[in-house]
Z-matrix of the N, CA and C atoms (Angstrom, degrees):
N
C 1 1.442
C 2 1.511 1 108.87
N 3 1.552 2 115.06 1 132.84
C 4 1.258 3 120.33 2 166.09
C 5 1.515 4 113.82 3 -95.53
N 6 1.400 5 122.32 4 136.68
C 7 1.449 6 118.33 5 157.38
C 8 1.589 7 105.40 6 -106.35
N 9 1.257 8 113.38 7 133.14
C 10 1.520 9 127.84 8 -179.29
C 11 1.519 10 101.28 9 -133.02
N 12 1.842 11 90.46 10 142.55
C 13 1.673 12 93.80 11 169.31
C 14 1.391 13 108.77 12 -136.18
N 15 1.218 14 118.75 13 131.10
C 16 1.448 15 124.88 14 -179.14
C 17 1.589 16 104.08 15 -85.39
N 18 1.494 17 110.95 16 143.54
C 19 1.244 18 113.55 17 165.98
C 20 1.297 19 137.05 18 -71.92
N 21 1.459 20 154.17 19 163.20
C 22 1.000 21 123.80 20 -171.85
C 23 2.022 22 100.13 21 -86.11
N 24 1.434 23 83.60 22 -162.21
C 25 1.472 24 95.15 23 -173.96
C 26 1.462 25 119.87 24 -70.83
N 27 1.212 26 113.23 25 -26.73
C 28 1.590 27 135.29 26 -175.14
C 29 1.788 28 106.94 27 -117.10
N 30 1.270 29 113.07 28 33.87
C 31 1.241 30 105.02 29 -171.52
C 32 1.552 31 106.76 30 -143.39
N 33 1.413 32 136.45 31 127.16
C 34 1.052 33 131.34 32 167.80
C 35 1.663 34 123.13 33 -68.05
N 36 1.123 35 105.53 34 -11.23
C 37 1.656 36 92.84 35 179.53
C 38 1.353 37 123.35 36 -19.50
N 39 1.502 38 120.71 37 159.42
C 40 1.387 39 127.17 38 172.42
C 41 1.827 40 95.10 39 -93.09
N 42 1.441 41 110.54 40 170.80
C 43 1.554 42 111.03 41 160.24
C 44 0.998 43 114.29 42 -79.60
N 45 1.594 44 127.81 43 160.23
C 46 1.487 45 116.55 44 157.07
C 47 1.262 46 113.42 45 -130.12
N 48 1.179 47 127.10 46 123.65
C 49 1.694 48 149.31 47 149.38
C 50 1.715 49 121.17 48 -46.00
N 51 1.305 50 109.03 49 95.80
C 52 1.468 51 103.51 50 164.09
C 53 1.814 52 101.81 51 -105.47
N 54 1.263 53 90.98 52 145.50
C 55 1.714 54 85.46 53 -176.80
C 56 1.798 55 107.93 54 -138.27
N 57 1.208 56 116.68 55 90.30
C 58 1.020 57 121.50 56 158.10
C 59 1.248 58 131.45 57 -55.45
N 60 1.902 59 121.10 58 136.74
C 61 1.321 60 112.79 59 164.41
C 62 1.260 61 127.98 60 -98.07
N 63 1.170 62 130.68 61 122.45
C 64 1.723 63 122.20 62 -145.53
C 65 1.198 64 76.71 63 -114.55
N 66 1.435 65 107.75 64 155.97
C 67 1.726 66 117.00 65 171.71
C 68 1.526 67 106.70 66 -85.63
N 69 1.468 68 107.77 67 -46.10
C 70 1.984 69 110.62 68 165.70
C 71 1.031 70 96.86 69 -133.65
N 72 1.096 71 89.55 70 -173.69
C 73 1.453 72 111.86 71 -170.04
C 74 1.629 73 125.21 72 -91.23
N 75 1.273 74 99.06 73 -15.88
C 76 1.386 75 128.99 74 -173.07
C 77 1.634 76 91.88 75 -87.49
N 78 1.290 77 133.35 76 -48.73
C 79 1.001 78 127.38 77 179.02
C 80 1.521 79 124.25 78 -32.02
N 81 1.638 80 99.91 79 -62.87
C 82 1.501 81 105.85 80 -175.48
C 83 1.997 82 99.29 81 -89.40
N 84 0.850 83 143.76 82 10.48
C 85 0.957 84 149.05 83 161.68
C 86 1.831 85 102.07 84 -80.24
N 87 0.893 86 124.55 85 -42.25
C 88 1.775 87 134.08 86 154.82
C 89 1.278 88 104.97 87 -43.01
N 90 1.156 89 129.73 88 -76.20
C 91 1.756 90 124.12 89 177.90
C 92 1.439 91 124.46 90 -71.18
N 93 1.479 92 115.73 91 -4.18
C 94 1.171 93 104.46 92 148.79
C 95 1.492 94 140.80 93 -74.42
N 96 1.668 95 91.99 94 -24.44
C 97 1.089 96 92.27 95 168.05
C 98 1.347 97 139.05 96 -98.57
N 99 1.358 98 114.30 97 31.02
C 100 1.452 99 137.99 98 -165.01
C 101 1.557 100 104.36 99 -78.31
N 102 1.056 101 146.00 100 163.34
C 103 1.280 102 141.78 101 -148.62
C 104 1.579 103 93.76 102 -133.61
N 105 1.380 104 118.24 103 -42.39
C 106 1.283 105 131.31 104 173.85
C 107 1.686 106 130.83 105 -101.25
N 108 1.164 107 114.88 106 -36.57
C 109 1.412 108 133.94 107 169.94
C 110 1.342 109 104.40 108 -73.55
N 111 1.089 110 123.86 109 -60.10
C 112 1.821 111 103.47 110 177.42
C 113 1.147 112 133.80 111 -49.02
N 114 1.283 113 115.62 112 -63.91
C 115 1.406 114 136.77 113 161.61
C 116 1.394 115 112.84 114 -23.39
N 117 1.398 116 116.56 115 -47.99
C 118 1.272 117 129.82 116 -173.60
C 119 2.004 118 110.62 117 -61.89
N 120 1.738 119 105.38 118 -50.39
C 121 1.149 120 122.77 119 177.61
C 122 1.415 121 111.69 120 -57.34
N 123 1.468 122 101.89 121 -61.09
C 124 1.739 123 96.41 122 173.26
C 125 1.175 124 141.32 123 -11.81
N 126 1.898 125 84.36 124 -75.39
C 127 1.201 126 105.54 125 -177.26
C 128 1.537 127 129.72 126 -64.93
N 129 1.366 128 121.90 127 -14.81
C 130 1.355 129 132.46 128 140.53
C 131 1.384 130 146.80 129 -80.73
N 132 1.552 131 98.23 130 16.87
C 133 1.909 132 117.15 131 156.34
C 134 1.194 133 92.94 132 -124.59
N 135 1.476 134 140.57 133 2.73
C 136 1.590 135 122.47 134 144.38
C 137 1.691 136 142.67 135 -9.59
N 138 1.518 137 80.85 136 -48.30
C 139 1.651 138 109.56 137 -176.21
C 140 1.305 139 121.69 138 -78.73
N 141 1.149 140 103.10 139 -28.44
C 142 1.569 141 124.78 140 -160.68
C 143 1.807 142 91.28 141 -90.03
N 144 1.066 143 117.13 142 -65.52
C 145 1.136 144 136.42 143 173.21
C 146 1.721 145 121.09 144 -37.09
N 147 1.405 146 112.64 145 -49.01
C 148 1.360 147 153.29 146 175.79
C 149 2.040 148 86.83 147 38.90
N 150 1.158 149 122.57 148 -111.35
C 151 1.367 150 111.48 149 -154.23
C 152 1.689 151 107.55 150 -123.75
N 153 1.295 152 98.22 151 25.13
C 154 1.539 153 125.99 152 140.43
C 155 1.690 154 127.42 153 -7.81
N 156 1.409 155 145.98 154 163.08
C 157 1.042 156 113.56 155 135.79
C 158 1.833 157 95.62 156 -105.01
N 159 1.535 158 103.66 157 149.68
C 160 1.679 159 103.86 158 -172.44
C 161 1.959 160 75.48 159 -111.17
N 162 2.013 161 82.21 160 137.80
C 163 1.710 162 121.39 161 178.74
C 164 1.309 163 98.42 162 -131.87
N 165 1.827 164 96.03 163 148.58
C 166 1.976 165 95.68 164 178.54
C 167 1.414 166 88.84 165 -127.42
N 168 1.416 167 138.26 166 159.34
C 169 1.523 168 118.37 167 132.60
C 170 1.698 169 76.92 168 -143.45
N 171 1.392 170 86.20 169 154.32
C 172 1.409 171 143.48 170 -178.08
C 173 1.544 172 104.49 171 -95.69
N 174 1.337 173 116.24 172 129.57
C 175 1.551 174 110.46 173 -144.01
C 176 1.572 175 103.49 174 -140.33
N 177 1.095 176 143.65 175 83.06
C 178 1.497 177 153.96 176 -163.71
C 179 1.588 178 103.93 177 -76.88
N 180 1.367 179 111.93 178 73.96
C 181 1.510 180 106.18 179 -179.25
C 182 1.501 181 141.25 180 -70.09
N 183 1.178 182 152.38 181 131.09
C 184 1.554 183 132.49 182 179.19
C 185 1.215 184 123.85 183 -58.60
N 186 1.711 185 130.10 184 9.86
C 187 0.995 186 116.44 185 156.51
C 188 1.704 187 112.77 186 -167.86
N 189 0.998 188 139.26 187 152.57
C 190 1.278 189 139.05 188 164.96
C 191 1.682 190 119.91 189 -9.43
N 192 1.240 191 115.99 190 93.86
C 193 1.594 192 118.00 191 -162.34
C 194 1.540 193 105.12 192 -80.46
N 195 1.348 194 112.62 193 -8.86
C 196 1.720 195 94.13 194 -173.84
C 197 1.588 196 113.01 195 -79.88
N 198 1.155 197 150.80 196 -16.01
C 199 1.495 198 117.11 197 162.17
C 200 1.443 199 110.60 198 -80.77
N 201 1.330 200 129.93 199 2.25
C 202 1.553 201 116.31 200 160.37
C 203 1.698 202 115.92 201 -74.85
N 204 1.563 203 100.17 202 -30.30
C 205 1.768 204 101.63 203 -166.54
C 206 1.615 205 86.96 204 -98.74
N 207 1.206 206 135.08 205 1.46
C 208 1.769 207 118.96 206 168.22
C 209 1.630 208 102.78 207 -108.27
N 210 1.068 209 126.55 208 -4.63
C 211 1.537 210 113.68 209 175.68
C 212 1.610 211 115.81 210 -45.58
N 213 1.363 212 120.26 211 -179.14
C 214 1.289 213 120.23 212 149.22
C 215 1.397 214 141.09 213 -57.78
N 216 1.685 215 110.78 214 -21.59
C 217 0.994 216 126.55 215 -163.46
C 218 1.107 217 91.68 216 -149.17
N 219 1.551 218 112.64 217 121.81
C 220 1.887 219 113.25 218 155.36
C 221 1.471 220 115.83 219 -127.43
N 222 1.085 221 118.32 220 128.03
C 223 1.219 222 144.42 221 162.06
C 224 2.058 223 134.77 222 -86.42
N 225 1.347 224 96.52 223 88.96
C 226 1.328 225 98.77 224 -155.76
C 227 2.000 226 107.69 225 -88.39
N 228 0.724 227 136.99 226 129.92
C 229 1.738 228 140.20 227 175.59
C 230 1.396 229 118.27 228 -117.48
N 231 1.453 230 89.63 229 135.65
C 232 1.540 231 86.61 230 -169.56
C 233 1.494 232 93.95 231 -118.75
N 234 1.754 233 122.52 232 128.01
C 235 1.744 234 120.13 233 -176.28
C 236 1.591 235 94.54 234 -133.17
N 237 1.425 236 99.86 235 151.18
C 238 1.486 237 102.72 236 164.83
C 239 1.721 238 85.49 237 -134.76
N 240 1.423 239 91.59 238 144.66
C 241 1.235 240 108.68 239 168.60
C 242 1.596 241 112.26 240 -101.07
N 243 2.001 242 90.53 241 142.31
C 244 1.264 243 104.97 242 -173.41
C 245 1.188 244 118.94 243 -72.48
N 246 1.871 245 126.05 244 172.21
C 247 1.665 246 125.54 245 172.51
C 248 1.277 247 101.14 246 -45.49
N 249 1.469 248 120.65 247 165.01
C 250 1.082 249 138.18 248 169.31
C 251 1.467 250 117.78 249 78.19
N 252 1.023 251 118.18 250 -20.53
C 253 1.654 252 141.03 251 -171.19
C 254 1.567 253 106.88 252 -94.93
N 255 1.876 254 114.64 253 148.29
C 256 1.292 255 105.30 254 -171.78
C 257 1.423 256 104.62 255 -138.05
N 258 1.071 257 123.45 256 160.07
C 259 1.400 258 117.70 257 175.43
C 260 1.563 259 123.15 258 -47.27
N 261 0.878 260 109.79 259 -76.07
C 262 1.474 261 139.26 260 159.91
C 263 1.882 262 89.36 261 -1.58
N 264 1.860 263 115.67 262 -79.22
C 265 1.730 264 89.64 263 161.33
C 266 1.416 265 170.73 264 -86.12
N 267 1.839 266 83.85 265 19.86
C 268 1.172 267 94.95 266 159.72
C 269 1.535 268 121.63 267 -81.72
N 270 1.304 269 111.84 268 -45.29
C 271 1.232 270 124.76 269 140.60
C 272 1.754 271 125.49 270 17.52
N 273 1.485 272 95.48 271 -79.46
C 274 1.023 273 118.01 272 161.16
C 275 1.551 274 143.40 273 -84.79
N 276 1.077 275 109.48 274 -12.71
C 277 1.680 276 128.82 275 156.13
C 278 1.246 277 103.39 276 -67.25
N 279 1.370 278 133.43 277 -68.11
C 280 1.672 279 132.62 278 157.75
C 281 1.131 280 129.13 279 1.61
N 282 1.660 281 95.47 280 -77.65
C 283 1.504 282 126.88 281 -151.12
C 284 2.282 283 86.53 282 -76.30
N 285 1.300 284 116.26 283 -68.04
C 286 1.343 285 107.99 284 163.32
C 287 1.799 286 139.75 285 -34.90
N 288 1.710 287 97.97 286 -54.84
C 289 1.710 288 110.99 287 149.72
C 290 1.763 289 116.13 288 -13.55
N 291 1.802 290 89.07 289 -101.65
C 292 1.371 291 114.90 290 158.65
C 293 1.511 292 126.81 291 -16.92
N 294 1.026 293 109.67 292 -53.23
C 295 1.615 294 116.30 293 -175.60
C 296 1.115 295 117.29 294 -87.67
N 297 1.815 296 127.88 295 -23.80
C 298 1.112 297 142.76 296 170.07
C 299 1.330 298 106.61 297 -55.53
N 300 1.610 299 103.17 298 -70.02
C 301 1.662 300 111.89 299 -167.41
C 302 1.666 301 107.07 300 -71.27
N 303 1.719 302 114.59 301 -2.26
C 304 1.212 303 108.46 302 -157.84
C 305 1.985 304 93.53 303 -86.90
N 306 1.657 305 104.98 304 -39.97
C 307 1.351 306 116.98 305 150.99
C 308 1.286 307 145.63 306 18.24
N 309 1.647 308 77.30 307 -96.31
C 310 1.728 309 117.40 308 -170.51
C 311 1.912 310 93.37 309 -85.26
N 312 0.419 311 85.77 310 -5.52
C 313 1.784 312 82.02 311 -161.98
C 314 1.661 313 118.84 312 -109.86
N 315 1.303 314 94.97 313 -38.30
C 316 1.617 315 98.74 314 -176.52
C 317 1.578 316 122.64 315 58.02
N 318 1.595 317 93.10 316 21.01
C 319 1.590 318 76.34 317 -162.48
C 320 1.665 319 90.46 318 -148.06
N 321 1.031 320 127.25 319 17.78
C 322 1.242 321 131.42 320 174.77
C 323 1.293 322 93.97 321 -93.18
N 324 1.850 323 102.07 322 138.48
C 325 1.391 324 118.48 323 166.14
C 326 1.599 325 122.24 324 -91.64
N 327 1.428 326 135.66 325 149.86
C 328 1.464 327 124.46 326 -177.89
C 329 1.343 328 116.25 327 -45.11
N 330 1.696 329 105.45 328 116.06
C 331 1.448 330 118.93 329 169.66
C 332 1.211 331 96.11 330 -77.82
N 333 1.651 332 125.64 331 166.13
C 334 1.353 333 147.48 332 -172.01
C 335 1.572 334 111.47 333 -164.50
N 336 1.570 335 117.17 334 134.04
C 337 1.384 336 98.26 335 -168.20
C 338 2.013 337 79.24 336 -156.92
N 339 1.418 338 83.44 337 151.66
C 340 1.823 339 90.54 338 168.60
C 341 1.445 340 114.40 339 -162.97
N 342 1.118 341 126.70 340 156.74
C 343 1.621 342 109.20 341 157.13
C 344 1.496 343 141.43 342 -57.20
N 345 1.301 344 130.94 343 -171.74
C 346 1.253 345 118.37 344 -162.90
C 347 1.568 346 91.07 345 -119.41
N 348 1.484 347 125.23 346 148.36
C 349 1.250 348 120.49 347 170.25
C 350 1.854 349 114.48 348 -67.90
N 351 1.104 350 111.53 349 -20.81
C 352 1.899 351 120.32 350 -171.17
C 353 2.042 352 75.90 351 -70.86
N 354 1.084 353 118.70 352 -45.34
C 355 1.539 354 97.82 353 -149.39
C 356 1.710 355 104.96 354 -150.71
N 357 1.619 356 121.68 355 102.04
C 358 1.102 357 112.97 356 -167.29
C 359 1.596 358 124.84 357 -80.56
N 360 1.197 359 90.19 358 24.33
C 361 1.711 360 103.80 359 -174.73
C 362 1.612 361 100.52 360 -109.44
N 363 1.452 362 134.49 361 -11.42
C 364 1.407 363 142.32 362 -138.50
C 365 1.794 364 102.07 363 -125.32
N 366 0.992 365 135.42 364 63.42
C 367 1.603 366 140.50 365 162.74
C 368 1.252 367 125.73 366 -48.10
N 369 1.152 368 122.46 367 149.84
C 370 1.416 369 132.64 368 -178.28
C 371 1.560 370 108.18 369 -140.20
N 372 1.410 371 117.06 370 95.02
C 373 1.436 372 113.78 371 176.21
C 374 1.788 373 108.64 372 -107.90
N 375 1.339 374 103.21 373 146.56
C 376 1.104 375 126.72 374 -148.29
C 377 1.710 376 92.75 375 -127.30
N 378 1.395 377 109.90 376 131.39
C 379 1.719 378 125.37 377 -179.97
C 380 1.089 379 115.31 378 -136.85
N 381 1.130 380 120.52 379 116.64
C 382 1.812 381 123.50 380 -175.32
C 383 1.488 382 106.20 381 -96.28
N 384 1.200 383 131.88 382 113.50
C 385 1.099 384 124.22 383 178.93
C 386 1.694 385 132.39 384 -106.79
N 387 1.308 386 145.85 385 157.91
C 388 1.185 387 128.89 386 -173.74
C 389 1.653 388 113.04 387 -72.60
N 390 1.266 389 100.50 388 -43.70
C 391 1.704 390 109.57 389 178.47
C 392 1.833 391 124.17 390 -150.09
N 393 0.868 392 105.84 391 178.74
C 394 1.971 393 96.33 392 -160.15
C 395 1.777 394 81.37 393 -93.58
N 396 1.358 395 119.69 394 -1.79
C 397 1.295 396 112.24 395 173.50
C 398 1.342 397 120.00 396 -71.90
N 399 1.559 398 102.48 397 -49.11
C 400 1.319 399 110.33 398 178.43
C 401 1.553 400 119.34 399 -77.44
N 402 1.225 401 122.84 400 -37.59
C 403 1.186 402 111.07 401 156.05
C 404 1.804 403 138.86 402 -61.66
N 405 1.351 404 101.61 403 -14.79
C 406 1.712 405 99.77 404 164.33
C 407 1.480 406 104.59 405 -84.86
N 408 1.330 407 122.97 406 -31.68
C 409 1.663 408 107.92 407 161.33
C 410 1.296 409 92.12 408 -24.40
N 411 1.334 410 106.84 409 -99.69
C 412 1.449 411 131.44 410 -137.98
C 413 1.623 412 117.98 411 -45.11
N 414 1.740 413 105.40 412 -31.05
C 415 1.730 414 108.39 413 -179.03
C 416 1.564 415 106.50 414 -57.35
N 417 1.216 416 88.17 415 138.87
C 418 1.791 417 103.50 416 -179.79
C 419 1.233 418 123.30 417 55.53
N 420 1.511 419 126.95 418 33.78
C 421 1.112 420 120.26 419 -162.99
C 422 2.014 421 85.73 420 -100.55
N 423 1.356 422 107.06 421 161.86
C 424 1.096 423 138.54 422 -136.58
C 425 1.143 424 95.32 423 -72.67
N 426 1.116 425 149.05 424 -41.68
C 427 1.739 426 172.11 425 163.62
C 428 1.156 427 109.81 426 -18.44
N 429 1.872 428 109.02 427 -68.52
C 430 1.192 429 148.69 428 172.22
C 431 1.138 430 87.56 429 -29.15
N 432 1.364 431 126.86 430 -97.35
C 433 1.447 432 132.36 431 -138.27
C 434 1.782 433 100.32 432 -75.73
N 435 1.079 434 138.72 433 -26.86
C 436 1.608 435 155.44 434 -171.85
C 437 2.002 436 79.67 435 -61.42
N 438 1.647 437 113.20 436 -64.55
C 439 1.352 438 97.15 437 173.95
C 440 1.609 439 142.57 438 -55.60
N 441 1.214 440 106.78 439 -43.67
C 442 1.352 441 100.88 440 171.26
C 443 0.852 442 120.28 441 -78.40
N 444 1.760 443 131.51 442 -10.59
C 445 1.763 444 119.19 443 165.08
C 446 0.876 445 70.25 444 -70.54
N 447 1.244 446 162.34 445 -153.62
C 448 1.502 447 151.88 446 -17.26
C 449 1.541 448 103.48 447 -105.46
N 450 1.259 449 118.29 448 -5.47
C 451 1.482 450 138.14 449 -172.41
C 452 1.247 451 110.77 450 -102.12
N 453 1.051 452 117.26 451 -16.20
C 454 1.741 453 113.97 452 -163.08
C 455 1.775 454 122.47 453 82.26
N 456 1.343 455 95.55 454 12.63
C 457 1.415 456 103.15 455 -173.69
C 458 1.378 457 116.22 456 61.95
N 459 1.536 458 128.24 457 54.14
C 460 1.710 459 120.84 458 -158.96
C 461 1.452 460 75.61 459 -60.82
């Protein structure tokens, strides 16, 4: 689960990311529906949140996300893919991505990425990285973009 907060319109806030690891999904779907225990939680990320808009999605990943979200470095993305576009190539833009830079680099930790249950068009991929060194290599490097033209830009 992601918690995200958008800033308002007149407001510089940063976002903030809480990222729980739920074992299912059903789990925290249990304390949501708590009558007393939720309410309780809320109301103490209220603050944090302050006049925010607060977003959840619930995130069905392809693989075990904790050495991407315990690395040194995490790098979280949020994509929705456009009409016409299917999972299946993002899928595969990923799975190539990942393995490319995982490669050349030796030093990339397991990325993991899935859709969100609120919205099966709406992904959240997740990159653990060794250092913010090695990952500014990698932003925008030439590859990158060679894939998503070739994708249609999902």
């Amino acid at each position: 689960m992601f918690i995200r907060t958008s800033p308002t319109s007149n407001s510089t806030l940063a976002k903030v990311m809480i990222v729980p690891a739920w074992e299912k999904y059903e789990h925290h779907k249990k304390l949501i529906d708590d009558p007393v225990e939720y309410p309780i939680i809320m109301a103490k990320l209220k603050p944090a949140i302050g006049r925010g808009k607060f977003l959840m999605s619930h995130v069905q990943f392809n693989d075990d996300a904790t050495d991407a979200l315990t690395a040194p470095v995490t790098e979280i993305v949020g994509i929705a893919i456009k009409d016409g576009h299917f999972k299946q190539e993002l899928d595969d833009v990923l799975r190539t991505l990942t393995t490319k830079i995982a490669s050349e680099a030796g030093s990339i930790l397991p990325a993991v990425w899935g859709p969100t249950i609120e919205d099966a068009n709406r992904f959240w991929l997740i990159i653990g990285w060794q250092s913010v060194k090695v990952r500014n290599f990698y932003k925008g490097r030439l590859y990158v973009a060679e894939w998503t033209s070739s994708t249609g830009s999902l």
